[in-house]
N, C-alpha and C positions, 0 to 999 in steps of 0.2 A: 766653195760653198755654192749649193743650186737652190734657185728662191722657186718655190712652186709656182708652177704655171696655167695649172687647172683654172680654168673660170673661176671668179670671184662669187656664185651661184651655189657653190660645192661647198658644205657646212664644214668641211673637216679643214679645206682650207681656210676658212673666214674663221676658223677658231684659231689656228696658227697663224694668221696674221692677228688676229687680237690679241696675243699670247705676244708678238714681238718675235716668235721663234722661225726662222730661218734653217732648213732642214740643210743637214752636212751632206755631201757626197758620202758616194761606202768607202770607208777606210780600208786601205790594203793591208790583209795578215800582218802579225807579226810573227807566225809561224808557217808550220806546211799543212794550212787547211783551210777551207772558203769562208768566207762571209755568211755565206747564206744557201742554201742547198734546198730545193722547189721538190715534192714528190708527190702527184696526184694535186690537189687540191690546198696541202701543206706547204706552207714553207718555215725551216728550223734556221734561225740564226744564230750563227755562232755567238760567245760570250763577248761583251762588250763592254771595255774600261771607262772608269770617269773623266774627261779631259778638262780643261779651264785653259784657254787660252793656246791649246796645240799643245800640252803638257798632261799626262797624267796625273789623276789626283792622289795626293797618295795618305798614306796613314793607316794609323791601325785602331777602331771603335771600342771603349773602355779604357784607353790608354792614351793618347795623343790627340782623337777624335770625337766629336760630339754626335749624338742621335743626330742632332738639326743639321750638322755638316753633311753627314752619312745620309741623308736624306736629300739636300739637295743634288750630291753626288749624284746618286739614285734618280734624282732628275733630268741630269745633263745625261746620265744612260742612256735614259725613253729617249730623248731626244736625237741620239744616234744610231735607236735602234727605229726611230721611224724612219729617218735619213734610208738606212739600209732596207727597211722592208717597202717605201718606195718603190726602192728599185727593184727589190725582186718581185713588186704585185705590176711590173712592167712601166714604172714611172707612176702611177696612179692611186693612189691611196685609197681612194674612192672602191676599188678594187679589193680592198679586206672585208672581210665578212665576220671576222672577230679575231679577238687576240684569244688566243686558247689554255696559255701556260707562259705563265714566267718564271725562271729560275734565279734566286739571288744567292749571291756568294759574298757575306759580307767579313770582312778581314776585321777580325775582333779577339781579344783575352778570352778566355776561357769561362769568366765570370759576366761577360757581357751578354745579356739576353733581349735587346733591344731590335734585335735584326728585323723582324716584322714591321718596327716603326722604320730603320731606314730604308729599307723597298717600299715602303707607301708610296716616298718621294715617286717612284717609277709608274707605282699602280694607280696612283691617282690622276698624274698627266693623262695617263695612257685613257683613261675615261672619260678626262675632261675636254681631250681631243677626240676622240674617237665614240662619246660616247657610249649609250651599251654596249656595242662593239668591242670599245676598249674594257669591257670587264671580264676576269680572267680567274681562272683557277693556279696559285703559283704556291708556290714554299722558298723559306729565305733561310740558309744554312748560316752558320757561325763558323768561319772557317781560320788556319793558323797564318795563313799566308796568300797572297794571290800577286801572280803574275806583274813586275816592273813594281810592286809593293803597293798597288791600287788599294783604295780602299771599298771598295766596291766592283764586283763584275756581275752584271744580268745577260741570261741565252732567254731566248721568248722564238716560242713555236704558234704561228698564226696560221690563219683559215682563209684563203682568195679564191675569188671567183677566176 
């Protein structure tokens, strides 16, 4: 784990240390594709699992899992998706100009239609660190399955100077 090291001057990190959150290194693939991929002024980070403890979270929403679970899932997300867009705004946070879109993939029955409520978990962090900045145009899909049986995956495409 790398604890930010920006001056304590910078609102984005005086919101994350009042948060108690502690930004992750970028997690290496578990497949054949990058983290995070820079083009012009963009950068698309790939999708990112819930973790607790170095473990994915797993479960399925409507059946096993609760909204309030599913959302702070959706929380520990933001939080490694800041970790990684970090490092691709060149270690600097300070350096986003906005979060653009976020995409949520939530692992749920067919009958569960709460998916908006567990990506809040992500969209509301994302603001309340970041600010306007952090507010975002995104959609949360309902989906039969996702990757290691996560209950949760968010990809979020941001704006750096």
């Amino acid at each position: 784990m790398t604890t930010a090291t920006t001056p304590a001057s910078h609102p984005i990190y005086d919101k994350l240390k009042a948060l108690n959150i502690t930004l992750p290194d970028v997690a290496a693939p578990a497949g054949a594709y990058l983290p995070f991929i820079k083009t012009g002024n963009l950068v698309y980070l790939s999708g990112h699992l819930p973790k607790r403890d170095g473990k994915v979270i797993t479960g399925q929403l409507g059946k096993n899992t609760s909204t309030e679970e599913g959302k702070s899932a959706a929380r520990a997300v933001a939080i490694d998706l800041l970790g990684t867009l970090q490092a691709a705004a060149g270690g600097d946070l300070n350096r986003v100009k906005r979060i653009v879109k976020l995409m949520s993939l939530v692992n749920s029955t067919a009958d569960y239609t709460e998916q908006h409520l567990v990506t809040n978990g992500a969209s509301e962090l994302l603001a309340e660190v970041l600010g306007e900045a952090g507010r975002h145009a995104r959609c949360a899909f309902g989906v039969a399955q996702i990757p290691l049986g996560a209950c949760v995956e968010i990809e979020l495409i941001a704006e750096v100077e």
